[in-house]
N, C-alpha and C positions, 0 to 999 in steps of 0.2 A: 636454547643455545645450540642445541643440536642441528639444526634449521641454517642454521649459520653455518656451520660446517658445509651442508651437505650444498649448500647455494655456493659455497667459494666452491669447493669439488666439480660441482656441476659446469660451473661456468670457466672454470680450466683445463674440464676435457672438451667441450666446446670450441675453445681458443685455442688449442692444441692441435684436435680435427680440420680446424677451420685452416690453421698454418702447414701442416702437412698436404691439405689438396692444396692451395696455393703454391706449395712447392713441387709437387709434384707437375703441376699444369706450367708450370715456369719453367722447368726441367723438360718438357714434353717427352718423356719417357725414357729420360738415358738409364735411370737406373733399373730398368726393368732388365730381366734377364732373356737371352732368347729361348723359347718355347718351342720346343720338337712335339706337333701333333701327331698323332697315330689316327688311323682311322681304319673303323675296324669291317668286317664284311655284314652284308643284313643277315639277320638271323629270323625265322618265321617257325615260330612254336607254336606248335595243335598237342591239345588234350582234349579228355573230356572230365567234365565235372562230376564228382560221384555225388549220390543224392546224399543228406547228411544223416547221421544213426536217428532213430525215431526218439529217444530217449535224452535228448539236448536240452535242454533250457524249460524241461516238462516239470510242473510241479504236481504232486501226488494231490489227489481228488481232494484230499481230509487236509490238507495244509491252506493258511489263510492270509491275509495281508496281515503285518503286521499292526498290530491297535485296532484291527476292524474283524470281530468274527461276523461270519456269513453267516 
């Protein structure tokens, strides 16, 4: 029964979607608002990468996978 529900839902955001761009397209854009772009200056960033600490993602000698000793 739920299934029913979810298929009317479905298919009334569909036809909702479907009638908003058609109106939209039919209006050819009066209701948009005017839009003030900025643009901004280029910006060119230099680093350098530090190497990563030795001790990251290291597992200790005596530790195993899990369910499988070595």
């Amino acid at each position: 029964m739920i299934d029913r529900f979810l298929l009317a839902t479905l298919t009334l955001c569909v036809f909702l979607a479907g009638a908003l761009t058609i109106t939209s397209a039919v209006l050819g854009g009066a209701l948009r608002a005017p839009v003030r772009v900025v643009q901004l200056e280029h910006v060119v960033v230099t680093g350098k990468r530090l190497a990563p600490p030795a001790n990251v993602a290291a597992a200790a000698p005596a530790e195993t996978m899990i369910g499988r000793p070595q």
